[in-house]
NUVOGU-994978 format. One record per atom (N, C-alpha, C, O): residue in one letter; y, z, x. Coordinates in pm, whole numbers, plus 50000, padded with zeros to 5 digits. Atoms other than C-alpha are relative to their C-alpha. Layout:
! residues N
AYZX/...
***
This chain:
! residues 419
X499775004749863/X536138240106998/X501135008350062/X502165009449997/X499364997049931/X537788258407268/X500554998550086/X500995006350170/X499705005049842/X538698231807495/X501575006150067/X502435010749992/X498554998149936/X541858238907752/X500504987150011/X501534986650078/X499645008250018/X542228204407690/X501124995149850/X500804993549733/X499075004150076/X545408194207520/X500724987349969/X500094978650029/X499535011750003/X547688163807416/X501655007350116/X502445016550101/X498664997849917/X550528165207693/X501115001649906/X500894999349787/X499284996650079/X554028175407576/X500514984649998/X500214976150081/X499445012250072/X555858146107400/X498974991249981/X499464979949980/X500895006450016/X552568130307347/X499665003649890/X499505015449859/X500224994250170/X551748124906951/X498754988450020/X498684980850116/X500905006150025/X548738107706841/X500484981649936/X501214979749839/X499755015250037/X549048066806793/X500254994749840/X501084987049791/X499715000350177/X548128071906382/X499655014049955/X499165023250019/X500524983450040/X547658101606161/X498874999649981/X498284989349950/X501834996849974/X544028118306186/X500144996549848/X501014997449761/X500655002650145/X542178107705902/X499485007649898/X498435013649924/X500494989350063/X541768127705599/X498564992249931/X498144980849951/X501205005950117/X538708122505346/X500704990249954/X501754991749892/X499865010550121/X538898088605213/X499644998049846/X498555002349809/X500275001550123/X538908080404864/X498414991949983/X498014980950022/X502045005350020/X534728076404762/X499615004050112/X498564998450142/X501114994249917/X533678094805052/X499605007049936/X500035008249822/X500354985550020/X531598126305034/X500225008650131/X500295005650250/X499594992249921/X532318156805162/X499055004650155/X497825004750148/X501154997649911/X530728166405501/X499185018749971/X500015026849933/X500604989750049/X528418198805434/X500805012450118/X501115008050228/X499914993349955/X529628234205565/X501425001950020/X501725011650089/X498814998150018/X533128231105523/X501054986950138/X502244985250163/X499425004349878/X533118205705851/X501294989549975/X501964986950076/X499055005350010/X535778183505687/X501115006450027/X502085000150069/X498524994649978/X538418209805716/X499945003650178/X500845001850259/X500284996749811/X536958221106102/X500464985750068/X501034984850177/X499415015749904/X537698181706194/X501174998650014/X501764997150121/X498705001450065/X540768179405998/X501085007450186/X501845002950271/X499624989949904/X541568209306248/X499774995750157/X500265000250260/X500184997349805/X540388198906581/X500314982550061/X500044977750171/X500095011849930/X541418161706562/X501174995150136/X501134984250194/X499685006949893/X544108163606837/X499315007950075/X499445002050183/X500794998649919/X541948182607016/X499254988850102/X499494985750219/X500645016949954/X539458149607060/X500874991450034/X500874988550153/X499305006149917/X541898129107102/X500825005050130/X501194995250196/X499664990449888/X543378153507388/X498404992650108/X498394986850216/X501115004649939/X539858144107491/X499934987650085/X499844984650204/X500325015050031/X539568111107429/X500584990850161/X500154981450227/X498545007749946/X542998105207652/X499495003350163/X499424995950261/X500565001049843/X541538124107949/X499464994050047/X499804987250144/X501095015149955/X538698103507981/X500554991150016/X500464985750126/X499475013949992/X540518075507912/X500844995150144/X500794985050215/X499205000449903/X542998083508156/X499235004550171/X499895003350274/X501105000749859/X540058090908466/X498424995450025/X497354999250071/X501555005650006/X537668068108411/X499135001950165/X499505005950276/X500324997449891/X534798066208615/X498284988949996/X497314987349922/X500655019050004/X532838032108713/X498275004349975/X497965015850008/X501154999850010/X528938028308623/X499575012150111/X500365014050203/X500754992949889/X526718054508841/X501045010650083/X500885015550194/X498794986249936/X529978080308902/X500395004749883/X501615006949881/X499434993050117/X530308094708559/X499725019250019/X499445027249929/X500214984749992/X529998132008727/X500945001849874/X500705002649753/X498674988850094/X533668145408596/X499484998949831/X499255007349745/X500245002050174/X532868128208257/X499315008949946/X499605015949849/X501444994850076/X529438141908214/X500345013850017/X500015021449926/X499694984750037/X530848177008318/X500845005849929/X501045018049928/X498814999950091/X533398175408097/X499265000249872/X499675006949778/X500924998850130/X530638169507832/X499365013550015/X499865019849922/X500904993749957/X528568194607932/X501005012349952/X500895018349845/X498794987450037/X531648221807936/X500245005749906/X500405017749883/X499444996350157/X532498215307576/X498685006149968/X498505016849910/X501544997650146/X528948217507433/X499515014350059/X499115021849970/X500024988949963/X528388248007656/X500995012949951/X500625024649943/X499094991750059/X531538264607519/X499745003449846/X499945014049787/X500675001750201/X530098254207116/X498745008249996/X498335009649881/X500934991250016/X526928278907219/X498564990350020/X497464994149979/X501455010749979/X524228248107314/X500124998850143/X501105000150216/X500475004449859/X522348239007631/X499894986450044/X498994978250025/X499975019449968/X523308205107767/X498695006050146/X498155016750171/X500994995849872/X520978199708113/X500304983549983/X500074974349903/X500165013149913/X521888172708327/X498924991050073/X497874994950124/X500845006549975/X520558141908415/X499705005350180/X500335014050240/X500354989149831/X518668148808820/X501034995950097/X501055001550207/X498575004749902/X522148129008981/X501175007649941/X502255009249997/X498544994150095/X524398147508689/X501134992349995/X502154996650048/X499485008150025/X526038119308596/X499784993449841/X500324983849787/X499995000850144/X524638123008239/X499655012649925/X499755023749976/X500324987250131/X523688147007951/X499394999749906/X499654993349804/X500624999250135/X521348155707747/X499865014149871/X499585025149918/X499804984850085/X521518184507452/X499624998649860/X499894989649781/X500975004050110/X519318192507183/X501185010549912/X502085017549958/X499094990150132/X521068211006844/X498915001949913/X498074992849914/X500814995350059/X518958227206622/X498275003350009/X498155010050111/X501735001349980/X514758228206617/X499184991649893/X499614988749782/X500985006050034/X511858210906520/X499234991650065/X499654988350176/X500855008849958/X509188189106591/X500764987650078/X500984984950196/X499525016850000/X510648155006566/X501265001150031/X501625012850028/X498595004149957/X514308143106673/X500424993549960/X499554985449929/X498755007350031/X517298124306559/X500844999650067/X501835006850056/X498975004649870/X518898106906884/X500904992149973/X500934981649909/X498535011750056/X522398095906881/X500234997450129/X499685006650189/X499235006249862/X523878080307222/X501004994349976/X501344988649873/X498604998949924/X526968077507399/X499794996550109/X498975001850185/X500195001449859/X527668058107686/X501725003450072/X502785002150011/X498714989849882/X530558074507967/X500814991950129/X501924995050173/X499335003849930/X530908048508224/X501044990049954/X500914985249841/X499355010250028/X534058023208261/X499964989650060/X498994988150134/X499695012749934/X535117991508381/X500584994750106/X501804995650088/X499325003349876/X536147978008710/X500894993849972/X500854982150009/X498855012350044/X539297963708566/X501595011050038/X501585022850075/X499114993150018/X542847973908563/X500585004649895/X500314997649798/X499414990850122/X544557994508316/X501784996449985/X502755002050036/X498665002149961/X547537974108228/X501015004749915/X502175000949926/X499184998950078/X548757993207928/X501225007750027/X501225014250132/X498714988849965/X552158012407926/X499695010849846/X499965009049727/X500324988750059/X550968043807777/X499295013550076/X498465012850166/X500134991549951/X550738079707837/X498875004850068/X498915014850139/X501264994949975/X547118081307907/X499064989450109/X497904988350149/X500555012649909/X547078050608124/X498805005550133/X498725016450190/X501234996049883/X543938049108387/X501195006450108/X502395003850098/X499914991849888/X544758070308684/X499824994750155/X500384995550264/X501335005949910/X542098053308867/X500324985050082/X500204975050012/X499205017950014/X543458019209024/X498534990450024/X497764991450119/X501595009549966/X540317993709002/X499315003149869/X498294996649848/X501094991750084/X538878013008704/X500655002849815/X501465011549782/X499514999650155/X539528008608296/X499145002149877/X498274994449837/X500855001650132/X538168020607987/X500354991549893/X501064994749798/X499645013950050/X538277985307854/X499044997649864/X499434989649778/X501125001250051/X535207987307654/X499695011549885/X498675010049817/X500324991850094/X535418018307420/X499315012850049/X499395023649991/X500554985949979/X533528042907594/X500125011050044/X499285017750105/X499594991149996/X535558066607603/X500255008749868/X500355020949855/X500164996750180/X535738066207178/X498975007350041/X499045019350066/X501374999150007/X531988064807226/X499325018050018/X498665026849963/X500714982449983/X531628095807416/X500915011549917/X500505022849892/X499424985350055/X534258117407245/X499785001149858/X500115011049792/X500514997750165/X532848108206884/X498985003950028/X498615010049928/X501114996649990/X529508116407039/X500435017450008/X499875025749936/X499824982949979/X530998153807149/X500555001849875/X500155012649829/X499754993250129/X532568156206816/X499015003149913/X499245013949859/X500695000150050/X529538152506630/X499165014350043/X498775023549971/X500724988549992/X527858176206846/X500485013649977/X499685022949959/X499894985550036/X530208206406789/X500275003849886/X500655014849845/X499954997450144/X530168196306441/X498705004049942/X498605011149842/X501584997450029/X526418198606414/X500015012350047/X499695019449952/X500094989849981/X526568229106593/X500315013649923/X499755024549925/X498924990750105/X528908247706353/X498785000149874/X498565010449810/X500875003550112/X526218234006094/X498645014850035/X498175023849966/X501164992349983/X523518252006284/X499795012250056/X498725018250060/X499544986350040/X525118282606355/X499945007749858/X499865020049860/X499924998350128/X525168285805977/X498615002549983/X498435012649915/X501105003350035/X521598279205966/X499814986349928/X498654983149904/X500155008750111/X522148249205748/X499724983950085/X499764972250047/X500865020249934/X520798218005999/X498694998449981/X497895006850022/X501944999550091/X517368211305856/X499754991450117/X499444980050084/X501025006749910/X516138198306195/X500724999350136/X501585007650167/X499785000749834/X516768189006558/X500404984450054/X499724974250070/X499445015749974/X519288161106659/X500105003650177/X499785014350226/X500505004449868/X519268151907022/X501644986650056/X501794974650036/X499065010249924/X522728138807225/X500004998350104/X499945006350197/X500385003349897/X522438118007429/X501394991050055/X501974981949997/X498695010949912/X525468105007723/X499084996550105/X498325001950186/X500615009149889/X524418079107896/X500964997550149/X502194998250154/X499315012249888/X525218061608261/X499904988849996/X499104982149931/X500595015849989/X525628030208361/X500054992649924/X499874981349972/X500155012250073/X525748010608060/X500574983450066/X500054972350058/X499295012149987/X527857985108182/X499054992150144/X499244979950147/X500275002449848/X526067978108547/X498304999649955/X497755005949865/X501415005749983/X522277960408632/X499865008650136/X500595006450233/X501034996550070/X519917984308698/X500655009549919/X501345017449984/X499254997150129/X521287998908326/X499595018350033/X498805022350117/X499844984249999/X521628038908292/X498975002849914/X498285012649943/X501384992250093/X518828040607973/X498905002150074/X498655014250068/X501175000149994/X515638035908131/X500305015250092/X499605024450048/X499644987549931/X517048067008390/X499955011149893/X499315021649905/X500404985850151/X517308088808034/X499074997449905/X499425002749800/X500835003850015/X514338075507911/X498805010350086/X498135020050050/X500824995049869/X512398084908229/X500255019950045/X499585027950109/X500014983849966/X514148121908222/X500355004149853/X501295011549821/X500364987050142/X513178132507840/X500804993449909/X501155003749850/X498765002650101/X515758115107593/X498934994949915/X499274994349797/X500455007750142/X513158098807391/X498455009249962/X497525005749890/X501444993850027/X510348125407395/X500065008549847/X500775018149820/X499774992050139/X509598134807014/X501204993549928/X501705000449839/X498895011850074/X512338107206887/X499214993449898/X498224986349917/X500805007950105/X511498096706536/X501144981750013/X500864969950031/X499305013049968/X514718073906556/X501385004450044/X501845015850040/X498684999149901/X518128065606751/X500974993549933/X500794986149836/X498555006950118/X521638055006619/X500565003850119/X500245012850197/X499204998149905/X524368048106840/X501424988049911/X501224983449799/X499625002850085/X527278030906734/X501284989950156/X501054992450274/X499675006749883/X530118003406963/X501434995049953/X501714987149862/X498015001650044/X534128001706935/X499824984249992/X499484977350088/X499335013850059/X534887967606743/X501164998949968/X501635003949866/X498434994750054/X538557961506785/X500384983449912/X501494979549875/X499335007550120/X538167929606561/X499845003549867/X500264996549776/X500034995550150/X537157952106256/X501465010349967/X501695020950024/X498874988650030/X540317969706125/X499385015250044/X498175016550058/X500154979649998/X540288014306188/X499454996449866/X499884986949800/X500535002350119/X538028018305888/X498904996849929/X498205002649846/X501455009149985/X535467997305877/X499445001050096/X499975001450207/X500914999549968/X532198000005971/X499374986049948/X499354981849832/X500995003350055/X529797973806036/X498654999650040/X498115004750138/X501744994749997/X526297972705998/X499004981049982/X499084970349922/X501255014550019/X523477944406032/X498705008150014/X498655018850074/X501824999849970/X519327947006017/X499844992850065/X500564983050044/X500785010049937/X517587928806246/X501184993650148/X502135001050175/X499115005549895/X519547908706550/X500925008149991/X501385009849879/X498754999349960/X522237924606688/X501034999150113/X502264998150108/X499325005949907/X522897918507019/X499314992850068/X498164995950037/X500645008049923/X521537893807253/X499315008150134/X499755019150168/X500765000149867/X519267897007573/X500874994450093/X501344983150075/X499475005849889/X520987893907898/X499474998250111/X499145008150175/X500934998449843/X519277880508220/X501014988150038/X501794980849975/X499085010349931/X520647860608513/X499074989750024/X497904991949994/X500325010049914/X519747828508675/X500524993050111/X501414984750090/X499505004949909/X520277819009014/X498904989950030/X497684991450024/X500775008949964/X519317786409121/X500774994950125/X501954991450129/X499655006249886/X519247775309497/X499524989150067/X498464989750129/X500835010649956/X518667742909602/X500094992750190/X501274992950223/X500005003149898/X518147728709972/X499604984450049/X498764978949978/X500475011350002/X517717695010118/X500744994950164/X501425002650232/X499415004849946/X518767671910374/X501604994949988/X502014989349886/X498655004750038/X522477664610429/X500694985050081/X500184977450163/X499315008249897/X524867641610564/X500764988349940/X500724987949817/X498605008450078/X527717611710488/X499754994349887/X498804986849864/X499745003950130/X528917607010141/X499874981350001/X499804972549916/X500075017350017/X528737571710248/X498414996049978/X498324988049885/X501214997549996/X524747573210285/X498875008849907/X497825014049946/X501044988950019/X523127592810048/X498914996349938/X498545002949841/X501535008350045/X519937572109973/X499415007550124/X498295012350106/X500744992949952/X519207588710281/X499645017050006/X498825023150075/X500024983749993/X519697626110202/X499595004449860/X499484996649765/X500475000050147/X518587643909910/X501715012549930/X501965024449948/X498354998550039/X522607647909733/X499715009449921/X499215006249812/X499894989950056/X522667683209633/X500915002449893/X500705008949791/X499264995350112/X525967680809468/X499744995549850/X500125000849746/X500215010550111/X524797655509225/X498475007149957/X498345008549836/X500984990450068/X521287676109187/X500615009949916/X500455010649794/X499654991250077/X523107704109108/X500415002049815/X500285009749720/X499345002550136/X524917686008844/X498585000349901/X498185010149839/X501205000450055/X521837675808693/X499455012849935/X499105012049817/X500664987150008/X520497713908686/X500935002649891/X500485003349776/X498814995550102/X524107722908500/X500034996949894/X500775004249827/X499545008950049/X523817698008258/X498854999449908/X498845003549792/X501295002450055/X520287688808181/X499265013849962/X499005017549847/X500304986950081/X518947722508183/X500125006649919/X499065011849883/X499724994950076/X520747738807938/X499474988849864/X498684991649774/X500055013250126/X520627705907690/X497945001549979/X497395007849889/X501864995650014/X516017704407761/X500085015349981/X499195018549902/X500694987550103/X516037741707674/X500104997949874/X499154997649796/X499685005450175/X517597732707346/X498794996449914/X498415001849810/X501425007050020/X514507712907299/X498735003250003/X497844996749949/X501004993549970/X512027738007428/X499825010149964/X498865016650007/X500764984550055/X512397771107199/X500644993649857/X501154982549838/X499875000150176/X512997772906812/X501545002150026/X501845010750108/X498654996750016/X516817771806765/X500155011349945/X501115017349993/X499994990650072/X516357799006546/X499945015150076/X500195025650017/X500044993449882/X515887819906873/X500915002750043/X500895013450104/X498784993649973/X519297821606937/X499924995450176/X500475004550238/X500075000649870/X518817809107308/X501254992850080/X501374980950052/X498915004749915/X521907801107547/X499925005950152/X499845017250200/X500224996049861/X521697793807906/X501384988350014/X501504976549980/X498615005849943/X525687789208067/X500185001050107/X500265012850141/X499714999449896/X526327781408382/X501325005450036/X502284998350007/X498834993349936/X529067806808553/X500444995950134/X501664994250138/X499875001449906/X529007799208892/X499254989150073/X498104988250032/X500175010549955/X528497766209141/X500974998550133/X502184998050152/X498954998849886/X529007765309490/X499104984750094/X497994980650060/X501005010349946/X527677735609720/X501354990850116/X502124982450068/X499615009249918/X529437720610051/X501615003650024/X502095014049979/X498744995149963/X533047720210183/X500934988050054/X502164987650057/X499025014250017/X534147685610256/X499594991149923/X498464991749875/X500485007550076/X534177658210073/X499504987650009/X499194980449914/X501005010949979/X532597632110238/X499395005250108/X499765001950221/X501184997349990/X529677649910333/X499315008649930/X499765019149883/X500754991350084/X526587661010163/X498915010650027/X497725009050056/X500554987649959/X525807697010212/X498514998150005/X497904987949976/X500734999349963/X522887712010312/X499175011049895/X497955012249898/X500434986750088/X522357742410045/X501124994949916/X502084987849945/X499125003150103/X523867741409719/X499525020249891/X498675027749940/X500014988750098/X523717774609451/X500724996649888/X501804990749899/X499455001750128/X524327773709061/X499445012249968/X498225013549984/X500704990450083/X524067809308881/X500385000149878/X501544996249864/X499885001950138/X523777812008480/X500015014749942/X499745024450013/X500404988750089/X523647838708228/X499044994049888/X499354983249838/X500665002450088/X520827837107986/X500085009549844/X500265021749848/X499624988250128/X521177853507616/X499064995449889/X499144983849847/X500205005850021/X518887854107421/X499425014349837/X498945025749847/X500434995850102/X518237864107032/X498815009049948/X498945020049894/X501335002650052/X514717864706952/X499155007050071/X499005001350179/X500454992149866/X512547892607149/X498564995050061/X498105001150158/X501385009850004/X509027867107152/X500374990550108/X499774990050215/X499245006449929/X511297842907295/X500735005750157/X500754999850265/X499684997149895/X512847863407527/X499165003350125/X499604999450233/X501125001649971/X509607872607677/X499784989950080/X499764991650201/X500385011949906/X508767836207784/X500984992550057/X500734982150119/X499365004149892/X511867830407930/X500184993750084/X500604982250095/X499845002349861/X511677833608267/X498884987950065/X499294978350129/X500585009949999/X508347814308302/X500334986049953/X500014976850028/X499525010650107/X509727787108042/X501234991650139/X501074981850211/X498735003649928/X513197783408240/X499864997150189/X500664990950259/X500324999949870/X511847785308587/X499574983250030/X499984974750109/X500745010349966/X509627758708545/X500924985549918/X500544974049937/X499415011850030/X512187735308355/X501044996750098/X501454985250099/X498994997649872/X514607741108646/X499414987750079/X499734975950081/X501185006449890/X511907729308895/X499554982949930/X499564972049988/X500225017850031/X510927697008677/X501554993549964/X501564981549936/X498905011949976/X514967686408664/X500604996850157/X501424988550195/X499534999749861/X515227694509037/X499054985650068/X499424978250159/X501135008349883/X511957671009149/X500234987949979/X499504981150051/X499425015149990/X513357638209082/X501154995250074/X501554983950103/X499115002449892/X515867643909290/X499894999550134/X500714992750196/X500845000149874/X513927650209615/X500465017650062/X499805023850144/X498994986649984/X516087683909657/X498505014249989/X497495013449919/X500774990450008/X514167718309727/X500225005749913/X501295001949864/X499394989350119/X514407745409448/X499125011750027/X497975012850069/X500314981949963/X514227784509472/X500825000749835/X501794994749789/X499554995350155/X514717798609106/X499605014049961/X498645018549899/X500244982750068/X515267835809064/X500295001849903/X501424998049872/X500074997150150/X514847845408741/X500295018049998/X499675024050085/X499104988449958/X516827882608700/X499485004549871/X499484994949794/X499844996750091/X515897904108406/X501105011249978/X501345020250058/X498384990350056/X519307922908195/X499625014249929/X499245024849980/X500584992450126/X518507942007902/X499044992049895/X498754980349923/X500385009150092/X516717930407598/X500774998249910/X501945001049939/X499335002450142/X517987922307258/X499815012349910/X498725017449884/X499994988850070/X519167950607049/X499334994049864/X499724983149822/X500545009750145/X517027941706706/X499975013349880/X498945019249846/X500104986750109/X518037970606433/X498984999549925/X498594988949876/X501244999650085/X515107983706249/X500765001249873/X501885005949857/X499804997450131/X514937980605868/X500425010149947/X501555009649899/X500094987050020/X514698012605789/X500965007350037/X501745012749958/X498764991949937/X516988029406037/X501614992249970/X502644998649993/X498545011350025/X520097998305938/X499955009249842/X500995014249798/X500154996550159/X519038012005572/X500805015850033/X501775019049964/X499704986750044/X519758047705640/X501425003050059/X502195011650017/X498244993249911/X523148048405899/X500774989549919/X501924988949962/X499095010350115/X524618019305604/X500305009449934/X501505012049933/X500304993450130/X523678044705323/X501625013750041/X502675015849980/X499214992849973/X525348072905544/X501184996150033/X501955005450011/X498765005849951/X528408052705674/X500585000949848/X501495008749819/X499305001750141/X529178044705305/X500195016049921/X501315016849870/X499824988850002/X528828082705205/X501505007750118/X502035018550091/X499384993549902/X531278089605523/X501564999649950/X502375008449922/X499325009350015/X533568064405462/X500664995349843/X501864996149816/X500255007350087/X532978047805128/X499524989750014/X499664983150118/X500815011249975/X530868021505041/X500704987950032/X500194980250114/X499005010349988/X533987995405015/X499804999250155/X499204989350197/X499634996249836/X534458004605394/X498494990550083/X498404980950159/X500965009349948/X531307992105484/X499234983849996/X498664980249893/X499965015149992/X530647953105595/X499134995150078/X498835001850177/X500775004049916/X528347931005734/X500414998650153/X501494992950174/X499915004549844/X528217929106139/X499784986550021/X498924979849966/X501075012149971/X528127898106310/X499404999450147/X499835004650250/X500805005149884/X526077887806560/X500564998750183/X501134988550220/X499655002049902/X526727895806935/X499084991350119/X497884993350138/X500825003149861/X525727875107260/X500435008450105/X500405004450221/X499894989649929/X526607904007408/X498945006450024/X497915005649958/X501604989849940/X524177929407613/X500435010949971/X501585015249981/X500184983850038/X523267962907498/X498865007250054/X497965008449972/X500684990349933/X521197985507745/X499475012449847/X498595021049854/X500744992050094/X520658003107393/X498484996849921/X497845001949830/X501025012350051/X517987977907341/X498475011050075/X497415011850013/X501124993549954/X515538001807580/X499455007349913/X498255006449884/X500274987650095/X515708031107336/X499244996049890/X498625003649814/X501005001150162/X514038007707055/X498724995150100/X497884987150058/X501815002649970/X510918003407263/X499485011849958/X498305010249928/X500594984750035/X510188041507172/X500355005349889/X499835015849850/X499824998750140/X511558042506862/X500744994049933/X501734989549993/X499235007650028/X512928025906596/X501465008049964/X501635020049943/X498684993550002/X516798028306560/X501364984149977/X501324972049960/X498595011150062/X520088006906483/X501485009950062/X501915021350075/X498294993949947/X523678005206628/X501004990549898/X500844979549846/X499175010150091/X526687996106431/X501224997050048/X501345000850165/X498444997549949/X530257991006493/X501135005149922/X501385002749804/X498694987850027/X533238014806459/X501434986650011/X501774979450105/X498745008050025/X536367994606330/X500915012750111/X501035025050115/X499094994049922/X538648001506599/X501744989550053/X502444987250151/X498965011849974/X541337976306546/X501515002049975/X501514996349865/X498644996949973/X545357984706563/X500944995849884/X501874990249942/X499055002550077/X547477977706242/X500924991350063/X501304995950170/X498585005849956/X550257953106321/X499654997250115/X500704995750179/X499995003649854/X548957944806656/X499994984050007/X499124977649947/X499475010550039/X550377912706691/X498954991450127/X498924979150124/X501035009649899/X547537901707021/X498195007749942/X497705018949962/X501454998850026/X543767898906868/X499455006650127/X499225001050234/X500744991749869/X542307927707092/X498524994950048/X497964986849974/X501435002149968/X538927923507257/X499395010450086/X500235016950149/X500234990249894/X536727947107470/X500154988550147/X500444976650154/X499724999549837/X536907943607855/X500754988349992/X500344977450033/X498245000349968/X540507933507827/X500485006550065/X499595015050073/X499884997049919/X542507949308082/X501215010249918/X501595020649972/X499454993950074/X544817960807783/X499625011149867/X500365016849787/X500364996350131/X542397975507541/X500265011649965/X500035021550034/X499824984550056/X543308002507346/X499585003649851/X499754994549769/X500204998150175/X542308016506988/X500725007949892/X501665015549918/X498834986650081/X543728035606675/X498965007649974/X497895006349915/X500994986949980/X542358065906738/X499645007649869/X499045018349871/X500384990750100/X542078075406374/X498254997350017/X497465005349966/X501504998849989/X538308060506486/X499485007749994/X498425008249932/X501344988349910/X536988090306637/X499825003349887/X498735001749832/X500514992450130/X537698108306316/X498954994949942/X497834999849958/X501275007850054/X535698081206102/X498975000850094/X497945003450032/X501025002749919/X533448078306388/X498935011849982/X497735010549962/X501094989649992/X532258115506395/X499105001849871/X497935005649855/X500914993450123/X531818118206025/X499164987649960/X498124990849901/X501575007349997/X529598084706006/X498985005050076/X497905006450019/X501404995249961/X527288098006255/X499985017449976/X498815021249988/X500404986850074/X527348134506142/X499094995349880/X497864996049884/X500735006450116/X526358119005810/X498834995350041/X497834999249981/X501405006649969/X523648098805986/X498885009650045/X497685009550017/X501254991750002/X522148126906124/X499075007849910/X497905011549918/X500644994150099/X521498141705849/X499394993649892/X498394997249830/X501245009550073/X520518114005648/X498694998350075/X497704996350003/X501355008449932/X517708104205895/X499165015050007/X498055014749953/X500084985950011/X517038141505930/X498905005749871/X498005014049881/X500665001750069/X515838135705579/X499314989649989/X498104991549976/X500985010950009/X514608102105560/X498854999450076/X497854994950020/X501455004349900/X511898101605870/X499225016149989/X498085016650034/X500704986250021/X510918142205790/X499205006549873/X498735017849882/
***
């Protein structure tokens, strides 16, 4: 790497870069000592980004900032048709081994006191993806170095996304311009700052939930809180909707489905002895199970509508679809475990648990199968349990290191496994 990107003066790295852990293996081509070598580089990286984020659907600088490096390492990135993402193949063959990276941040503020603080006022990389993308560029000018050599036995495929964070999501846009054409399978991976730096974890099957909205608007006659045998009492429908709805879904899918519908928002009227005329309740839906998720919207629509009609109250029920449910394939959880524990050591690697969180990475397994894990990104001694989209989040950057050489490793495990 030849970036002109540096760590400012009096600026040292948070922990020391990570050497080979005890029970890893070595990475092939000598790239353990090339990392060793370029890790304040990445973090130099890491910090820029960090420090100019740039909100869903404005990731230009980012994505040319990607684009720059991997152009300088001797590969052809080619932007998405807004250039606000990147795509870049490394090596040849038939088939592919897609890794993703997502670039945008968070509409939040950046309240840490540190050198690399956002820039941006409104705008925070709260969420990791700024790790995300600079372990994704490490990987690629580590693969590159590989295939300069000749020694990459195939054709991996990086992919920076937009948009993750924001409805309509940035995949189906790299989807729609080539990211999954000739994809045997995908690996991507998601800053966990409750796993220690270190740990990796990994699950099969479930891993993140389905996100869709629900807005429900109801209408009716209004008028005095003293009277309302004659009006149809929205606030008291509403309740009903808040209350009952969630409790009859319970009742109406397999628990085992993982299904949660929470009401966020409830607006209805403005004094208090009288009863409005319009009322609104919107929910988030999350939901496990991808069979289940499916019948949904039909399912939920129509249980809406039978707790609304006893009340006499009108009902309008938009039903919103999110993402789906990320559901790691067998196979692909089998092979980025195998390689994590090779990266890492096997000790290092731990079960994941279960997010009701949304993952826009959930598109990429309609076209192939694939698995995401999480990157221990958690702070020694940090005396406040971090979380993503906190307004404080920050990580110990020895991640990236671990980060690149689990998915280096993965590529090349899968590289072999699906070829």
């Amino acid at each position: 790497m030849t970036s002109a990107l540096t760590l400012p003066e009096g600026s040292t790295l948070t922990s020391n870069w990570p050497e080979t852990l005890p029970g890893a293996d070595p990475l092939p081509g000598h790239l353990d000592r090339w990392l060793a070598s370029r890790g304040a580089e990445l973090v130099a990286i890491r910090r820029h980004i960090h420090a100019h984020p740039e909100l869903s659907g404005h990731e230009f600088e980012t994505a040319a900032l990607v684009a720059r490096e991997l152009a300088v390492a001797g590969l052809q990135p080619r932007f998405l048709p807004r250039g606000n993402g990147v795509i870049c193949d490394i090596g040849s063959g038939d088939r592919v081994i897609a890794l993703r990276a997502d670039l945008d941040a968070l509409p939040l503020p950046d309240t840490k006191d540190v050198p690399y603080r956002s820039l941006v006022s409104g705008a925070a990389h709260a969420c990791g993806h700024d790790v995300h993308t600079t372990v994704l560029l490490g990987v690629g000018l580590a693969l590159a170095q590989l295939d300069q050599r000749g020694e990459l036995p195939g054709r991996v495929r990086l992919l920076f996304q937009p948009s993750e964070e924001k409805f309509p999501s940035g995949a189906p846009e790299m989807i729609s311009a080539g990211a999954m054409k000739d994809v045997a399978a995908i690996y991507a991976l998601h800053c966990a700052p409750q796993l220690p730096v270190g740990l990796i974890g990994v699950r099969s099957g479930a891993f993140t939930a389905a996100a869709d909205t629900v807005e429900v608007r109801l209408t009716g006659k209004g008028g005095h809180t003293a009277r309302p045998h004659l009006t149809a009492d929205l606030v008291h429908a509403l309740a009903r909707v808040i209350v009952d709805g969630p409790a009859l879904l319970d009742r109406r899918v397999d628990p085992r489905a993982g299904v949660s519908m929470v009401f966020g928002a409830v607006h209805a009227g403005e004094a208090a002895n009288a009863i409005p005329i319009e009322g609104v309740a919107k929910a988030t839906v999350r939901i496990l199970n991808k069979d289940a998720w499916q019948q949904a919207p039909e399912l939920i629509t129509q249980l809406i509508k039978d707790v609304v009609a006893a009340t006499g109250a009108g009902v309008e029920v938009r039903y919103t679809r999110g993402v789906p449910p990320v559901i790691n394939d067998r196979m692909a959880t089998a092979v980025i475990a195998a390689a994590a524990g090779a990266a890492l050591g096997a000790e290092r690697v731990v079960e994941a648990e279960i997010s009701m969180g949304g993952e826009d990475f959930a598109f990429y397994l309609d076209h192939a199968p694939g698995a995401m894990i999480r990157l221990g990104t958690g702070i020694p001694g940090s005396e406040v349990r971090m979380d993503i989209h906190q307004s404080g989040f920050d990580v110990d950057e020895r991640a990236i290191g671990y980060g690149v050489r689990t998915m280096v490793h993965t590529a090349l495990a899968a590289l072999s496994s699906y070829f």
